[in-house]
DOGU-899588 format. One line per 3 residues: their letters; for each residue x, y, z of C-alpha. Coordinates in pm, 1 decimal, decimal comma. Layout:
% residues N
a> X Y Z ~ ...
//
This chain:
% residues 275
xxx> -3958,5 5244,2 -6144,2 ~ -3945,6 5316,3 -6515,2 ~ -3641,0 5114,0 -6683,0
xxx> -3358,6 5270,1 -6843,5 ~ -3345,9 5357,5 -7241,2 ~ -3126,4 5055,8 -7313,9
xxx> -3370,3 4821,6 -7128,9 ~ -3657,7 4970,9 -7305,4 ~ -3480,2 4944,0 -7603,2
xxx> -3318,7 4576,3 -7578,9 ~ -3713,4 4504,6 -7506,4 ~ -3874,5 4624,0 -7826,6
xxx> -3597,5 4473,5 -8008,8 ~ -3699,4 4139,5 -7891,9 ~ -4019,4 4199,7 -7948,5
xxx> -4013,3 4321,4 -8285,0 ~ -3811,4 4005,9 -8310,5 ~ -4049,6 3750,4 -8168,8
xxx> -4312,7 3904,3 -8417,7 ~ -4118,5 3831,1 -8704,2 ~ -4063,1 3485,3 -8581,6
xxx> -4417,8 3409,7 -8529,9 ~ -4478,1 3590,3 -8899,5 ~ -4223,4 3330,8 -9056,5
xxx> -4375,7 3036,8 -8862,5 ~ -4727,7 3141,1 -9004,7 ~ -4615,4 3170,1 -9309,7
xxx> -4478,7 2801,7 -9272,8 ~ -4744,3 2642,4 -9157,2 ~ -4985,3 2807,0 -9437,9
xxx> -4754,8 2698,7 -9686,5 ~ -4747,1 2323,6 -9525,0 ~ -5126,1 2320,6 -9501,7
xxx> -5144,3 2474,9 -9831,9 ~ -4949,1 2193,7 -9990,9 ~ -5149,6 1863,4 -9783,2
xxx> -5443,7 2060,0 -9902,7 ~ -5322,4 2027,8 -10263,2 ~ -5265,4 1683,3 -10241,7
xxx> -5599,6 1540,6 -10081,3 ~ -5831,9 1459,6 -10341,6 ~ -6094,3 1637,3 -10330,7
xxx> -6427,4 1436,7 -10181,7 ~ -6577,1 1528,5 -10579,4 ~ -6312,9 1435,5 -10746,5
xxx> -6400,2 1171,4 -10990,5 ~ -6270,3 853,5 -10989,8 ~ -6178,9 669,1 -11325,7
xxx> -6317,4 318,8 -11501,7 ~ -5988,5 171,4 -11614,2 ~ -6027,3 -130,1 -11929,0
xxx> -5758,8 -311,3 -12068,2 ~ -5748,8 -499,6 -12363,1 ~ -5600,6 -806,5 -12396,9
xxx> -5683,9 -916,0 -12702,9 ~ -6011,9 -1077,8 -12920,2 ~ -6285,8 -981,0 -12638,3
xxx> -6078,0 -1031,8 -12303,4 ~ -6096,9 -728,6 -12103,1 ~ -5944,3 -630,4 -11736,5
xxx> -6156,8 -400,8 -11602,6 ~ -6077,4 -159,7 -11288,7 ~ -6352,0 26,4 -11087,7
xxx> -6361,0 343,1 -10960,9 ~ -6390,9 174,2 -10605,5 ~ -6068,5 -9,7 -10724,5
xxx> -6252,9 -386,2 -10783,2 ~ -6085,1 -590,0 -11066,7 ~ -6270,3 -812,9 -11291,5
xxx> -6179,5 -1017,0 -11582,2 ~ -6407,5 -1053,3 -11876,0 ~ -6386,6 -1399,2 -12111,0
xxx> -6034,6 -1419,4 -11992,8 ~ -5921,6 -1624,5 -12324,5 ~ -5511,9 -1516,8 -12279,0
xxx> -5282,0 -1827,6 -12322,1 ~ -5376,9 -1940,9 -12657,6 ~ -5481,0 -1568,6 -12786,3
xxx> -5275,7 -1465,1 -13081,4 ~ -5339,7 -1120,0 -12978,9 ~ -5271,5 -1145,7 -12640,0
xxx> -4890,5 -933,4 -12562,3 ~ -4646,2 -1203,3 -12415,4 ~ -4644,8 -1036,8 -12062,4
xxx> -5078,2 -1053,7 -12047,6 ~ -5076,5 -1444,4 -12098,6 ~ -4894,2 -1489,7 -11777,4
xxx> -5216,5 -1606,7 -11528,9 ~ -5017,7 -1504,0 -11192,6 ~ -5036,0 -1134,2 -11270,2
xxx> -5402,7 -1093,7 -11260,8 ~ -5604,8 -1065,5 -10886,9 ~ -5948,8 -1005,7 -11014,3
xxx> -6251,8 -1086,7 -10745,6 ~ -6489,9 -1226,8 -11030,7 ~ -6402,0 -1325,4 -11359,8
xxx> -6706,0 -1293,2 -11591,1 ~ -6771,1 -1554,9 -11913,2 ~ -7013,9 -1459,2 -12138,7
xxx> -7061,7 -1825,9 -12281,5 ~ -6846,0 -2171,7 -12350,2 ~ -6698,8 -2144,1 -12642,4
xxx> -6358,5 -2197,4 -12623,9 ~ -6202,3 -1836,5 -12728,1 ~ -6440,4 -1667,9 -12461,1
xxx> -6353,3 -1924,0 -12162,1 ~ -6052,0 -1949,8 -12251,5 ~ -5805,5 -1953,5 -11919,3
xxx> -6117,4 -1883,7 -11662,5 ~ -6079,0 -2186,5 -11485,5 ~ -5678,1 -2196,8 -11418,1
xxx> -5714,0 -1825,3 -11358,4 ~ -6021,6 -1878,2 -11108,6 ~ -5778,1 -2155,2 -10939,8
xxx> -5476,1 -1907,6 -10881,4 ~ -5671,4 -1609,8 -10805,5 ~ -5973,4 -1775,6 -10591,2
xxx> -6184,0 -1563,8 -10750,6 ~ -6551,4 -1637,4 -10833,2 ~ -6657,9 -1729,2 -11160,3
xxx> -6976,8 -1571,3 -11318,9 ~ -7171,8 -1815,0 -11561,8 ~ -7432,1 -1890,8 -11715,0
xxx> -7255,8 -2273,0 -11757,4 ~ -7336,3 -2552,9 -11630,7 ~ -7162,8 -2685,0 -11281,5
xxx> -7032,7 -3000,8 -11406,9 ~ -6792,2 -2794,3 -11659,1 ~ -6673,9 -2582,6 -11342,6
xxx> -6666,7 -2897,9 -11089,3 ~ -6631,0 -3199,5 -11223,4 ~ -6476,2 -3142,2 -11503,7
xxx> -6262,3 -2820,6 -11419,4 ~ -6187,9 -2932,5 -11040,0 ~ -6360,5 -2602,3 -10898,4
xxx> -6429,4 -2594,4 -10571,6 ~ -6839,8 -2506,5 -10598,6 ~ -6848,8 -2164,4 -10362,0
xxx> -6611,9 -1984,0 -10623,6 ~ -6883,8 -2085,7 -10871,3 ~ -7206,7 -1791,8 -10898,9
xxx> -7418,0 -1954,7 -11170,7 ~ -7644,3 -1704,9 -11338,7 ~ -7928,6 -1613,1 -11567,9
xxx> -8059,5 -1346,1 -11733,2 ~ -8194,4 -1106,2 -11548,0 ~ -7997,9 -1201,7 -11196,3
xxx> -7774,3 -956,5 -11035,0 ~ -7427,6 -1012,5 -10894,2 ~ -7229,7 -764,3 -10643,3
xxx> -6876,5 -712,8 -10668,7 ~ -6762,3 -447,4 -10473,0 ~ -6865,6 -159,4 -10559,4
xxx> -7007,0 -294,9 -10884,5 ~ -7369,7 -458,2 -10985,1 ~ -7298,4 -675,1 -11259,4
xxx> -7636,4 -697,7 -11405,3 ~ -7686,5 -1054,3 -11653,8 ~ -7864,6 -962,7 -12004,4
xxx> -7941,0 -1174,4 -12348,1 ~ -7719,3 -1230,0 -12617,5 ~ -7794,7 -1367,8 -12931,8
xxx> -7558,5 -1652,7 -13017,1 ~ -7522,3 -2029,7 -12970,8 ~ -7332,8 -2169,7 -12654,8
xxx> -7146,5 -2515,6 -12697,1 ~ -7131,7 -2754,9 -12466,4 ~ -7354,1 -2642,7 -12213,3
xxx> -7535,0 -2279,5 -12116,5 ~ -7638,7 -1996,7 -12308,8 ~ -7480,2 -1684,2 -12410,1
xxx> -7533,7 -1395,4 -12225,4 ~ -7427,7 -1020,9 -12167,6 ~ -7275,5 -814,6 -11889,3
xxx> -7364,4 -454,3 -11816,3 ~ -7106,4 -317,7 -11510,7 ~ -7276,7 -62,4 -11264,6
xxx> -7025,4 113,7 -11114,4 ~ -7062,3 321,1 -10775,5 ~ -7055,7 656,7 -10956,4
xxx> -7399,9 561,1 -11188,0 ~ -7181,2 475,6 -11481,1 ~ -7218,0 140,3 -11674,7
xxx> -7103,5 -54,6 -11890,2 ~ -7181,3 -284,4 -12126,9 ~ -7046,4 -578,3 -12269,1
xxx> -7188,7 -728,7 -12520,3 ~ -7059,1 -1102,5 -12570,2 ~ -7139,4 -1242,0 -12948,5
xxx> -7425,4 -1117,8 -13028,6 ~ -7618,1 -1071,6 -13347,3 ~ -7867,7 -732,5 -13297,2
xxx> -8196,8 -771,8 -13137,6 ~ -8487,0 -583,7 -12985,4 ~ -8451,0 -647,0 -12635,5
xxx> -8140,2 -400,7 -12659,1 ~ -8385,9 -157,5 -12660,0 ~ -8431,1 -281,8 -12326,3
xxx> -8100,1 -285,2 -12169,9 ~ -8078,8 99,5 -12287,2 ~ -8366,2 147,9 -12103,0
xxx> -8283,1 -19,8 -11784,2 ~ -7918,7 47,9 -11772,5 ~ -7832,8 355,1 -12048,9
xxx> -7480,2 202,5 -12079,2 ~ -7172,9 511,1 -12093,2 ~ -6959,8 277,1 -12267,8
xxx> -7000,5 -30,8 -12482,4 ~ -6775,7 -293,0 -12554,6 ~ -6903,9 -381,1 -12936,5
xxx> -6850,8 -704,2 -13024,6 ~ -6739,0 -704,3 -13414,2 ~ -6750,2 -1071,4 -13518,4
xxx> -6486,1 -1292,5 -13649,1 ~ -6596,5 -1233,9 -14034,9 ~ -6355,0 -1008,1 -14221,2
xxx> -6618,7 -914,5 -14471,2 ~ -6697,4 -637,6 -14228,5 ~ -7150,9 -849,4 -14208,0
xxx> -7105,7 -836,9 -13802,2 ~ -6942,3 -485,7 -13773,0 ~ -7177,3 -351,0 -13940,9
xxx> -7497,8 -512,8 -13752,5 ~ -7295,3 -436,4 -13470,4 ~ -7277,9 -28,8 -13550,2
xxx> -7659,4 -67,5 -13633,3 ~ -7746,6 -153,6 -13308,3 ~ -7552,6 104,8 -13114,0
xxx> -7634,6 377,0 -13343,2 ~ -8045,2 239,0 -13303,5 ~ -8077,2 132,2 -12963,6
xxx> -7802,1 305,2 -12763,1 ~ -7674,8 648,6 -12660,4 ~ -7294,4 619,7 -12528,4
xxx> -7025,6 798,6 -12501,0 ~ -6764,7 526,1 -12513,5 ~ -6786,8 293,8 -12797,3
xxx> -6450,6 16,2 -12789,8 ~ -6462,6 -220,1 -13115,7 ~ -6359,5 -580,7 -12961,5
xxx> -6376,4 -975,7 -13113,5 ~ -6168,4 -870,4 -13423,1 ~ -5802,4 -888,0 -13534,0
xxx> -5702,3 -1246,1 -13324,3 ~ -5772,6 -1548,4 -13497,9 ~ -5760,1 -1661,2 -13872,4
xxx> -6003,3 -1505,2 -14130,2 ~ -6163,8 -1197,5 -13847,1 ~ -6196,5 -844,0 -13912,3
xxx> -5918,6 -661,4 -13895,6 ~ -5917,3 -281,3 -13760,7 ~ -5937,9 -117,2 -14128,2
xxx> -6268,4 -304,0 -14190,7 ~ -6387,9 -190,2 -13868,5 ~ -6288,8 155,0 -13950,9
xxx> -6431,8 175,6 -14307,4 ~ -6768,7 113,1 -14160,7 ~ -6746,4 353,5 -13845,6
xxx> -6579,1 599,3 -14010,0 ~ -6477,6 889,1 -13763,6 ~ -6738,3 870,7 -13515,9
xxx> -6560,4 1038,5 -13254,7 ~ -6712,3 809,5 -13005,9 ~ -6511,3 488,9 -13108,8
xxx> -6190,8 445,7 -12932,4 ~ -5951,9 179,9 -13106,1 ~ -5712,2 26,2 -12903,2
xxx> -5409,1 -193,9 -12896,0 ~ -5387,9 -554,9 -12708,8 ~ -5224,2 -507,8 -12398,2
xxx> -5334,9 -149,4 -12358,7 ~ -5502,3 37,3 -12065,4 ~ -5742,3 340,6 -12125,8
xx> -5934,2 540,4 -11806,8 ~ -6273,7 700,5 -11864,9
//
C-alpha cells in the first residue's frame, strides 16, 4: 500500500536532510585530516644542523637526529662567553669534543663531563682525565688520528692539526658526519697544511669552523682563508678563535681579509644559527 503525500513527503525531507548531514560531516573530517596532514612533517623534510657560539672556539652543536655535543667547551673563564652560557648545568651534551690541552680549548670539559656524564673525546692523556681530573675512565674515549667515534647519529671522524699541545697529547681536528651526508669540520689551531687536501677528499666538509688565530695582525686569518679557498669547497664558512682574549683578532680584521665572500657567516657569542 502506497503511503500518503505527507508521508512521502516528511520522507524525502529527511532524507534530503540526512544528506546534508553526511555532506557537512565530510566536509569536517577533510578539513581535520587536511589540517594533521599539514602538520606532519613530511618524511623529506630536512632536518637542520644547529651551532652555537659561545665564544673564542667553543661551539654547541645540535644534529639533525637531535644529538648535542660540545666542542673545546672553554666557558667559565671566556671573556666572550654571554653570562647565561658559562653556567655548566644548562648544557646535556653526550660527548664533549677537545681538540688539544691548552687551557682556552679544555677549558670547563672536565666539570662539564662530571655534571653531564658525558664522554670526553681526546687525544690527552688518561692521567689528566683520571688522576688528575677525578674522571671516572668509561666516560673517557681516547683517540687518534684517523679513529672514528659514534655519537648518535653522528661519526665524529679524528684528523691532524698543526699546532703544539701542552702538557700532554697532540692537537687534532674534528670533522662531524651527520645522518643526512653533511659534515662538518672543525678545525682546532691549526696552521695550513697539505693533508687538508685530504680531509676534503675523504669528508668534503659543508661547513667549516675556521680557526682565525689569536694574532690581531690579521698572519693566521689570512693562512686560514688560504686554506679554505685552496683545499676546500663549502658552503658554510664560520670565522672562530678571535675577539676573546687580550691582543686576538678582532671581527674587522677578519673581515678586511674575507671581504664579502658570501659564504662567511659572522656571528655573535651566545648565538644559535641552523643550516
Amino acid at each position: 500500500m502506497r503511503g500518503s503525500p505527507a508521508t512521502t513527503c516528511s520522507k524525502g525531507v529527511g532524507m534530503k536532510r540526512f544528506g546534508m548531514r553526511m555532506q557537512f560531516c565530510l566536509l569536517v573530517a577533510f578539513a581535520i585530516g587536511g589540517a594533521a596532514l599539514a602538520q606532519t612533517p613530511s618524511p623529506n623534510e630536512k632536518k637542520t644542523i644547529s651551532i652555537t657560539w659561545l665564544g673564542h672556539a667553543a661551539f654547541e652543536i645540535v644534529s639533525p637526529g637531535g644529538t648535542h655535543l660540545l666542542i673545546d667547551p672553554f666557558l667559565t673563564k671566556n671573556p666572550a662567553t654571554p653570562a647565561e652560557n658559562k653556567d655548566l648545568t644548562r648544557y646535556h651534551p653526550s660527548h664533549i669534543l677537545v681538540t688539544h690541552s691548552h687551557g682556552d680549548h679544555l677549558g670547563d670539559a672536565v666539570e662539564l663531563a662530571k655534571l653531564s656524564k658525558a664522554k670526553l673525546v681526546s687525544v690527552m692523556m688518561l692521567d689528566t682525565f683520571v688522576t688528575k681530573g677525578g674522571l671516572p675512565r668509561e666516560q673517557i674515549e681516547t683517540v687518534n688520528v684517523g679513529d672514528q667515534v659514534t655519537a648518535g647519529d653522528v661519526k665524529i671522524h679524528v684528523v691532524p692539526a698543526m699546532h703544539s699541545s701542552e702538557p700532554s697529547g697532540r692537537p687534532v681536528g674534528y670533522v662531524l658526519e651527520f645522518g643526512d651526508g653533511r659534515t662538518l669540520y672543525d678545525e682546532g689551531d691549526t696552521w695550513i697544511f697539505g693533508d687538508m687536501s685530504l680531509i676534503q677528499e675523504f669528508y668534503h666538509p659543508n661547513i667549516i669552523l675556521m680557526g682565525c688565530g689569536a694574532v690581531a695582525d690579521g698572519q693566521y686569518a689570512r693562512m686560514a682563508w688560504l686554506a679554505v679557498n685552496r683545499y676546500f669547497k663549502p658552503q658554510v664558512v664560520i670565522p672562530m678563535h678571535y675577539g676573546a682574549l687580550p691582543g686576538s683578532s678582532s671581527e674587522a680584521d677578519i673581515r678586511a681579509v674575507v671581504g664579502d665572500d658570501a659564504r662567511v657567516k659572522f656571528m655573535k657569542p651566545g648565538e644559535t644559527r641552523k643550516f
